[in-house]
N, C-alpha and C positions, 0 to 999 in steps of 0.2 A: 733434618730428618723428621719423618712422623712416626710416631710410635703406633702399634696397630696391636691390638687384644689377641692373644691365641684363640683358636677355633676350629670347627671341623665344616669343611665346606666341600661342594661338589666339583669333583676337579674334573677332566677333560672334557671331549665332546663326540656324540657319535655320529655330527650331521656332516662334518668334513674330512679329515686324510686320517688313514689307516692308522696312523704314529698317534693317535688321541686318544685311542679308543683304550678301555673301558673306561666310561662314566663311571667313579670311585669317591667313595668318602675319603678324604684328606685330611689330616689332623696337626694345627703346627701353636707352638708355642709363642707366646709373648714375642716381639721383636718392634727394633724401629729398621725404620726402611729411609734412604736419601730419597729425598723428594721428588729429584729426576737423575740421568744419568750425569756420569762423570763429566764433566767440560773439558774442553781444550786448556782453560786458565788452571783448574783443578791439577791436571794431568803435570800441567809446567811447573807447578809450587811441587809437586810429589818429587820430578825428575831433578829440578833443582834442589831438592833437599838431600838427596838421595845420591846423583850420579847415575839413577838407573838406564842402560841400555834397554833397547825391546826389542821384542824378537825379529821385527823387520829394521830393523837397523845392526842387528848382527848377521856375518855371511851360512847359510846354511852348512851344514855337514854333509861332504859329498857321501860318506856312507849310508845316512839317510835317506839320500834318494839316489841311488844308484843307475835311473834311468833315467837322470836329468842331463840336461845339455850342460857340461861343466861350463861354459861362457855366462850359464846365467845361476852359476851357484854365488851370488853377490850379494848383499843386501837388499832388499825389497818385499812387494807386499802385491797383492791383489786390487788393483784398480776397475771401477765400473766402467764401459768404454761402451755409449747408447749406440746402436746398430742405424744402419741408415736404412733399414726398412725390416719388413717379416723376415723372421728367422726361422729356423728349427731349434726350438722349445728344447729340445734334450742334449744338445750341446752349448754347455756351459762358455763355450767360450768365443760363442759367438759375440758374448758382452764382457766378457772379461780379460783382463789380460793384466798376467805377471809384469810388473814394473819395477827394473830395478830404481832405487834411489825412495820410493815411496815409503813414507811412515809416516807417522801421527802430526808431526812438523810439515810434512811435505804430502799430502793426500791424494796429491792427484800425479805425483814424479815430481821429479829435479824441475825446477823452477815455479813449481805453486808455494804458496804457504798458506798459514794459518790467521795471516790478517784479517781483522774482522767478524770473525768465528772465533773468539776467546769464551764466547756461552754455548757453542754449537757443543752435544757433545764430541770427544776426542774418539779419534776412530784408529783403524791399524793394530788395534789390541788384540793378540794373542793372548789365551787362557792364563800363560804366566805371567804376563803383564799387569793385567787383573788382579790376580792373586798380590802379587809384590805389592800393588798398592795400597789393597785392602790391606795388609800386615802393619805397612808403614802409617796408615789411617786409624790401624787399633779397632776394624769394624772386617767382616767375610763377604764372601758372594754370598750371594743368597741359594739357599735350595731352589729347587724348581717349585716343588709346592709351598712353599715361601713365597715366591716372585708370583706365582700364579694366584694365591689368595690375597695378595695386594693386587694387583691388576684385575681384579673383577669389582673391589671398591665399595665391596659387599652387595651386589647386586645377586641374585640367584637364576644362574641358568641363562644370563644375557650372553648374546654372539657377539659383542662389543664391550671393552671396559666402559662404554657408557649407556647401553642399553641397545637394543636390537635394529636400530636404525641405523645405517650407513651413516647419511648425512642430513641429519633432523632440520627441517624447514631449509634444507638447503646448505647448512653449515658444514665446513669439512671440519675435521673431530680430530682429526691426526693427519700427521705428514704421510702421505700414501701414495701408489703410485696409478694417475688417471691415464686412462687409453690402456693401446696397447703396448704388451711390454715385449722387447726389449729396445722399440724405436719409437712409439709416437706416445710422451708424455703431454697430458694436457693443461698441466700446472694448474689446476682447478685449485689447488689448496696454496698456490703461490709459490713452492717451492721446487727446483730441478732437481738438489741435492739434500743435503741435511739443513736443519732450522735449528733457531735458538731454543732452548730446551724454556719449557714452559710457554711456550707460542699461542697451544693451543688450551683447550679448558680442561682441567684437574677432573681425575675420576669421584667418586663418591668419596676418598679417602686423602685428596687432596694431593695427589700425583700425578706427575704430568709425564708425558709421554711412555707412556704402559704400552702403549701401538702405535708404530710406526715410526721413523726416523732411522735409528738402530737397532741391531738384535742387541741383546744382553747376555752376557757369559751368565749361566747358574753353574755351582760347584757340582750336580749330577752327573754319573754317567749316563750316556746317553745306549741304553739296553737292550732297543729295537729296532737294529741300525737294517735289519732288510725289510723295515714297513713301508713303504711309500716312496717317492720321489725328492732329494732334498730339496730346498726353492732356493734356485741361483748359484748353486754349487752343484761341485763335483758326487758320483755316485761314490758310495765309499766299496774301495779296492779288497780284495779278499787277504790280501796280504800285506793291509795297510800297518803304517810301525807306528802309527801316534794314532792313540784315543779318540773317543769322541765325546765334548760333555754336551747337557741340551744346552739351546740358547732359546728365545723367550723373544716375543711381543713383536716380532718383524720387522720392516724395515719402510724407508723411504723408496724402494724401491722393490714392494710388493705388490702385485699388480689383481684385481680378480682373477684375469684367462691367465695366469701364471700360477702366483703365491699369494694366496687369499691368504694370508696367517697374521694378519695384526691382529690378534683377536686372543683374550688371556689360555685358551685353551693351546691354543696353537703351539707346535713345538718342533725344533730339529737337533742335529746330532751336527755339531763343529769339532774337526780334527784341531786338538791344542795348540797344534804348530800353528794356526791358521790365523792371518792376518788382511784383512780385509777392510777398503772402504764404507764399510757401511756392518760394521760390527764393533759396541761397546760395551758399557757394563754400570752394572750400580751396586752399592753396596748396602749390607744389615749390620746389624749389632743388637745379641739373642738379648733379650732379659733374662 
């Protein structure tokens, strides 16, 4: 972990999506912060300590979702599935799809695993998964504006946790997603999926991946759930039964013409049930 000084810093943005806005002083106290996200190896020492189930390896409650296809009230989770060409941008599902058998062990369905990706971090977390393991680690999520004044690295006002350049003399800076999304990536940064946490170079404060790779659970509600468009997900339903808390710093499959939000401002609103390829988490511990 790094420890980081409280302070008062400038939190969102007013150059990109409606869910930023206002530019606000933020004020957070003393804390250490893990240095990147949760791993795969992490996640196996916790469940092996523990016994813990997660929420995509438990079967949903068909009361929950009462308009589901009971065939697929089973175990599973949210898989990325790359489109074979242009899509229509506002359905979600033209890139995703419900998989049952998928979780943190099994990422991509029944028959993938987690060989080789023991440092990648661990994906398929749902909000309580998160939580359980912060408890069991003796450390919390982080607030938002926690996660957000570590991921700027004390830089003031940069569009990037590492300064206003995309990709400085060329360099990709985080796992992001090149071309267009949801079919032609161009692995400019070498990766199709997630990478080893710490791949790329530490922000000012000596953290690695702040943008890009996976979202990150914060312990916030997420308050301004009809600002904008989520990126990569579902709109949220008027009548939806599970929360929404924000999650933080984007993913590996952010795209510009999409989900420009690897960026410390950047922000969305995840339903707690919600387990997903390309969503994890990292943890604090206040002073």
């Amino acid at each position: 972990m790094v420890e980081l000084p409280g302070g008062t810093f400038r939190m969102g943005s007013g150059d990109f999506y409606p869910e930023e806005r206002p530019i606000r002083d933020a004020t957070v106290g003393s804390f250490w912060i893990d240095r990147h996200p949760v791993t795969v190896a992490g996640f196996r020492r916790f469940v092996k300590a523990t016994g813990h189930v997660t929420w995509a390896e438990r079967p949903p409650e068909a009361a929950d979702y009462p308009d589901a296809d009971p065939d697929l009230l089973v175990p599973g989770s949210l898989v990325f599935r790359k489109a074979g060409g242009p899509v229509d941008l506002e359905d979600y599902t033209n890139w995703w799809a419900w998989t049952p058998g998928a979780d943190w062990r099994h990422p991509e369905g029944p028959g993938s695993n987690v060989g080789g990706r023991e440092y990648h971090p661990v994906t398929h977390i749902a909000y309580a998964d998160a939580v359980a393991y912060a408890d069991w680690a003796g450390k919390s999520l982080p607030t938002e504006a926690e996660w957000e004044y570590a991921a700027r690295g004390g830089l003031v006002g940069a569009t990037f946790t590492w300064g206003d350049e995309f990709a400085p003399k060329g360099r990709m800076m985080a796992n992001t997603w090149q071309g267009e999304f949801p079919w032609q990536n161009l692995l400019t940064d070498g990766y199709e999926g997630t990478s080893p946490v710490g791949t790329y170079p530490p922000n000012g404060y000596g953290l690695s991946d702040m943008a890009g790779n996976v979202w990150e659970w914060t312990q916030d509600w997420f308050t301004t759930p009809s600002a904008g468009r989520p990126c990569c997900g579902p709109q949220r339903a008027a009548d939806e039964r599970f929360p929404r808390r924000v999650i933080k710093g984007g993913s590996h499959l952010c795209a510009p013409n999409y989900c420009l939000r690897y960026r410390p401002a950047a922000r969305q609103g995840e339903a707690v049930d919600t387990s997903t390829s390309h969503i994890g988490f990292r943890c604090v511990v206040r002073v």
